[in-house]
C-alpha positions as CSV (number, residue, x, y, z in Angstrom):
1,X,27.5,-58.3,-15.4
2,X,23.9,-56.9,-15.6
3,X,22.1,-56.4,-12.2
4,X,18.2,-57.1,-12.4
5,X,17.0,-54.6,-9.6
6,X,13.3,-54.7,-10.3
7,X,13.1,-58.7,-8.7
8,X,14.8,-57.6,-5.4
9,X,12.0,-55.2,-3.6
10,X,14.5,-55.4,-0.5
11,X,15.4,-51.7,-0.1
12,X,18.3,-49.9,2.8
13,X,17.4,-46.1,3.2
14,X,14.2,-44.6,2.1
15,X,12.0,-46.1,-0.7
16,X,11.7,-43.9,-3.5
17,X,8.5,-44.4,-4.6
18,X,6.8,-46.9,-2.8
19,X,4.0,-47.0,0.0
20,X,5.8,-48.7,3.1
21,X,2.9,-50.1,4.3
22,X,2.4,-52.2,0.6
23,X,5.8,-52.9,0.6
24,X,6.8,-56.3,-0.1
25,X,10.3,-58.0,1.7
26,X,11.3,-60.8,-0.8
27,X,14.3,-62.8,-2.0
28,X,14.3,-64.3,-5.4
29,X,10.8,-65.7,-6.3
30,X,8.5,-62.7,-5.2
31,X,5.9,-64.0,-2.7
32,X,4.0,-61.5,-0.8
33,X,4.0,-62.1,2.8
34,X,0.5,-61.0,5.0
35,X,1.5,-60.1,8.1
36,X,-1.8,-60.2,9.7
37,X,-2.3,-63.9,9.2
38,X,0.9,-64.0,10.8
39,X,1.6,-61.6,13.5
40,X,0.2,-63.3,16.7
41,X,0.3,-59.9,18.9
42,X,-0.2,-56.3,18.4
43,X,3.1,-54.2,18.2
44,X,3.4,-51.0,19.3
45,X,6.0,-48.9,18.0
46,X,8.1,-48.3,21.2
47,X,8.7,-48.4,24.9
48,X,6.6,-45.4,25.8
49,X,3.5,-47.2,23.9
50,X,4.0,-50.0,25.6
51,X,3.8,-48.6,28.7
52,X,1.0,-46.8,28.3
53,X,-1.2,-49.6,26.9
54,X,0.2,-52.0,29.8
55,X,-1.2,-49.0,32.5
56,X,-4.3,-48.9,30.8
57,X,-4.8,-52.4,30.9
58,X,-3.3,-53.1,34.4
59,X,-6.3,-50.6,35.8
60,X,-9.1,-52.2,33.8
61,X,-7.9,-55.2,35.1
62,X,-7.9,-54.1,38.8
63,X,-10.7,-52.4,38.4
64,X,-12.9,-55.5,37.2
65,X,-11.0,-58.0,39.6
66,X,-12.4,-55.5,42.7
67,X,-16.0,-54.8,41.1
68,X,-16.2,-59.0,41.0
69,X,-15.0,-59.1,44.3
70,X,-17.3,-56.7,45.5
71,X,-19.8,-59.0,44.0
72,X,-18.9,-61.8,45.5
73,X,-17.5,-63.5,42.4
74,X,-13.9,-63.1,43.1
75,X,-13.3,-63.8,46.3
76,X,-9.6,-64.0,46.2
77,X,-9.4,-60.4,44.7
78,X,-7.0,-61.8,42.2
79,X,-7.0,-61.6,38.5
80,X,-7.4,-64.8,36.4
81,X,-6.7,-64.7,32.5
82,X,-10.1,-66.6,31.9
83,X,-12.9,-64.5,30.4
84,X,-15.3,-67.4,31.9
85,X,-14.5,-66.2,35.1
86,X,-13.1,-62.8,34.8
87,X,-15.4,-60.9,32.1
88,X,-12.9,-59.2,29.6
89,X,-15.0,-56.4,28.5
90,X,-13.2,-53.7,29.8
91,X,-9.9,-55.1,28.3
92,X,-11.0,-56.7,25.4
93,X,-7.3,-56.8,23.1
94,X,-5.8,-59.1,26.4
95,X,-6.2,-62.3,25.2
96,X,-6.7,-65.3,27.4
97,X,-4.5,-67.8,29.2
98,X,-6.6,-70.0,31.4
99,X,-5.2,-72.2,33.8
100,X,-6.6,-75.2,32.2
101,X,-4.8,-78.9,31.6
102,X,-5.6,-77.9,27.7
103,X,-3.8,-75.1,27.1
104,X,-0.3,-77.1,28.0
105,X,-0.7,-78.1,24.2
106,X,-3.5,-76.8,22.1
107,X,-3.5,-79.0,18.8
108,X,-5.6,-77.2,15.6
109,X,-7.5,-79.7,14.0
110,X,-5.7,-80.0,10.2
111,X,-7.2,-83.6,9.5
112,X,-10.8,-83.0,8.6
113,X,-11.5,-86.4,9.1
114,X,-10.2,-87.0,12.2
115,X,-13.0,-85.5,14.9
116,X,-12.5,-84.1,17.8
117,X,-13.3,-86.3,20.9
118,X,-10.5,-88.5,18.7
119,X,-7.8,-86.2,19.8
120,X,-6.4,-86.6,22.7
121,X,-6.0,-84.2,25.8
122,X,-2.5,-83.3,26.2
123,X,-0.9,-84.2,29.5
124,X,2.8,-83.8,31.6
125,X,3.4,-86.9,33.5
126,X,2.8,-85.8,37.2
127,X,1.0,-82.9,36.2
128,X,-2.6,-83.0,37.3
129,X,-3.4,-79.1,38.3
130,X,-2.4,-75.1,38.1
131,X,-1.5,-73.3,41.2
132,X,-0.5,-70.0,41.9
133,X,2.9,-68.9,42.6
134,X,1.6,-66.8,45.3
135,X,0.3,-70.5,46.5
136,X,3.6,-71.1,47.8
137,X,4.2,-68.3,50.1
138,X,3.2,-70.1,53.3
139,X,7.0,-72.0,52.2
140,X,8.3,-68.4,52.1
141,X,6.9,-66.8,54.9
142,X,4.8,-64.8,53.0
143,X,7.6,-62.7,51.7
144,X,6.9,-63.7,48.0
145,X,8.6,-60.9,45.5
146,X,8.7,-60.5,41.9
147,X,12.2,-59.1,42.9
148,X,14.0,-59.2,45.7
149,X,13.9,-56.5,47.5
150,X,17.6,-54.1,47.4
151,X,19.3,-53.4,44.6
152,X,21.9,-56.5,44.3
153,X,24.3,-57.0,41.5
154,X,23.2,-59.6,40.0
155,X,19.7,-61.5,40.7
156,X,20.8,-65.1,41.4
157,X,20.6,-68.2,39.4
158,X,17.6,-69.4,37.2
159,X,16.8,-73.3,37.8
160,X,15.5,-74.8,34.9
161,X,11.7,-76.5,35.8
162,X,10.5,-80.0,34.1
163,X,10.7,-79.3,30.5
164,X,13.8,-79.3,28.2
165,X,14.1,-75.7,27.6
166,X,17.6,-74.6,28.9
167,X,18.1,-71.9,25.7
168,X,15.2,-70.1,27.8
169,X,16.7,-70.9,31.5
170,X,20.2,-69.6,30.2
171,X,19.1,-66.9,28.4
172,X,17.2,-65.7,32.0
173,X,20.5,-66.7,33.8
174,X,22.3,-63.9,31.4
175,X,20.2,-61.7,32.2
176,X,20.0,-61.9,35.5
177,X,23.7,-61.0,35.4
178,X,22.0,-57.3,34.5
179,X,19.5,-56.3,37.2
180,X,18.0,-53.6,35.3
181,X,17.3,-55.3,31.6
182,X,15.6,-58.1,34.0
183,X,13.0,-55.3,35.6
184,X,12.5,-54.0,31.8
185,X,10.8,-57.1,30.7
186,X,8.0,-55.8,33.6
187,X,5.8,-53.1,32.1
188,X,3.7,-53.2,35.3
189,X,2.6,-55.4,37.8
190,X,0.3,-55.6,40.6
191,X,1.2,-58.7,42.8
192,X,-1.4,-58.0,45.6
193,X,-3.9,-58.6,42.2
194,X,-1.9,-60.6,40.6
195,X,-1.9,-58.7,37.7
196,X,2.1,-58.9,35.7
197,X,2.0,-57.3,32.3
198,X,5.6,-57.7,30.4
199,X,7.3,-56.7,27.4
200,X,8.9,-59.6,25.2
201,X,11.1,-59.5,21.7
202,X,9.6,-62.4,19.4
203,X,9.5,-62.5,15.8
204,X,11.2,-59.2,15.4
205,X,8.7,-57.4,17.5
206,X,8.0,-56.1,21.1
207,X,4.9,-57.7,22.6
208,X,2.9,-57.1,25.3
209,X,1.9,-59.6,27.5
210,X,-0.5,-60.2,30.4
211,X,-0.4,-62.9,32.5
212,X,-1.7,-63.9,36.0
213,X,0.3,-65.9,38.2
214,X,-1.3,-69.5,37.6
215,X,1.1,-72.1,36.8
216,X,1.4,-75.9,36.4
217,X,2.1,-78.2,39.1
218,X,4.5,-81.5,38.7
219,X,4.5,-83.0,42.0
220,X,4.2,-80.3,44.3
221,X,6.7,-78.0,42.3
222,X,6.2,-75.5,39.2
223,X,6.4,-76.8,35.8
224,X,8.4,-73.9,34.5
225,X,12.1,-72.9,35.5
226,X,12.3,-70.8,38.8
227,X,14.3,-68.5,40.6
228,X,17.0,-70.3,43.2
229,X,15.2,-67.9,45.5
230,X,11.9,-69.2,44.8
231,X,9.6,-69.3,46.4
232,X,10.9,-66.1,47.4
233,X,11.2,-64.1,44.0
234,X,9.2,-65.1,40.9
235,X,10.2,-63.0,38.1
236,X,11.9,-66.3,36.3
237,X,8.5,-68.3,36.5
238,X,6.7,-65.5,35.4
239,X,8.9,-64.6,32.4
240,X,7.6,-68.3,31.2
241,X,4.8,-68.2,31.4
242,X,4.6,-65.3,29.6
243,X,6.8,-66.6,26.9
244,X,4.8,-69.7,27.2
245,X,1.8,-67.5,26.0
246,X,3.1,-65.5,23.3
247,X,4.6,-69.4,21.8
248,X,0.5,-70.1,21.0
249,X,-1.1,-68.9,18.0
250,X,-4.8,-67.4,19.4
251,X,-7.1,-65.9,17.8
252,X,-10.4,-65.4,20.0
253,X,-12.9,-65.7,17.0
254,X,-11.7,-68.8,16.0
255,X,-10.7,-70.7,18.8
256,X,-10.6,-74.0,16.8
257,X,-7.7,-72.7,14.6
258,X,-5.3,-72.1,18.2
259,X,-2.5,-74.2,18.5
260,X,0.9,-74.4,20.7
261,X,0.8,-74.4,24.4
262,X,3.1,-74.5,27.3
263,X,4.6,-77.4,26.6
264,X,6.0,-75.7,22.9
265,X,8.7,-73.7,24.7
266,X,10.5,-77.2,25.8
């Protein structure tokens, strides 16, 4: 039996003689995969990158969200992922989020005939606005955490919210069997701003992802899945949403290409 090597470009070890960066991964038919039509985040190439990008976003961010407050443009003194209200210029690679009914499903337009005041806005039954987790500490007696406070064993139960995502809630619930790997998904945070930066694995990569606290509302409770502590501890909401932002293709210089949403994670 005759093995055909030169087809199979899939190498274990170090190439020989080839560039890594022009390598091409295929099986069978060779079909060159671009990555950056792809790849909906930047990856850095490990923990300690990570955390230094999220630190040097986390103060841009707090910087602009107290030089619009001093301005009277921000009078909460919290961030919002929303370059039409909080100018990006100082963080430019964080890409926005904003607590907008469109973004629970953002629909690219692949029918060229079909225009766009055809397409309808997406909607949630019962969901008519975004709130802020921080919104409900007046229900917690303003003792709102990302974590609750202590160092317990394990960090309670994850509830699932109104969409049909338990493979997200359970995977949460295993991991907040494990304290620790729970407060690694957290690069940095800064509730007072509402600032949370996290680190997620998706599509073979670690991503960075910021995120304010804004969520969406289905009769008076939060769309996504929450803590049984809530509205006490919001790490479990938070982890959505984030994951709910790294489900949607962006790309800020062509906004009419975007598609997924909140509601693609259930």
């Amino acid at each position: 039996l005759e093995h055909n090597a030169t087809g199979l470009e899939h190498t274990f070890g170090q190439p020989n003689e080839a560039d890594v960066g022009d390598m091409e991964h295929t099986f069978g038919k060779q079909e060159k995969v671009e990555l950056k039509t792809t790849a909906w985040y930047h990856a850095d190439s490990g923990r300690q990158q990570l955390e230094y990008a999220a630190q040097r976003d986390l103060q841009a961010i707090c910087e602009t969200v107290e030089e619009m407050r001093a301005r009277g443009r921000c009078l909460t003194g919290k961030f919002t992922n929303d370059p039409e209200i909080l100018p990006d210029r100082k963080f430019p690679e964080v890409l926005p989020f904003p607590p907008e009914m469109t973004q629970l499903m953002l629909r690219h337009r692949l029918d060229e005939d079909v225009e766009d005041e055809d397409l309808e806005e997406p909607t949630f039954p019962g969901c008519k606005a975004w709130h802020r987790l921080s919104e409900f500490q007046p229900l917690a007696g303003g003792t709102a955490r990302v974590f609750e406070e202590g160092n317990p064993s394990h960090l309670g139960r994850i509830f699932p919210g109104h969409l049909e995502n338990m493979y997200l809630v359970e995977a949460l619930n295993a991991v907040s069997l494990r304290p620790k790997l729970a407060r690694q998904l957290f690069l940095c945070f800064d509730q007072q701003r509402a600032v949370y930066i996290l680190s997620l694995f998706k599509n073979g990569i670690w991503m960075k992802v910021e995120v304010d606290d804004y969520v969406p509302v289905v009769e008076g409770e939060p769309l996504c899945c929450r803590s049984e502590k809530f509205p006490h501890v919001l790490w479990p909401s938070l982890v959505e949403k984030a994951y709910a932002k790294v489900s949607t293709l962006r790309d800020p210089k062509r906004l009419e290409e975007n598609s997924g949403g909140w509601l693609a994670v259930g």
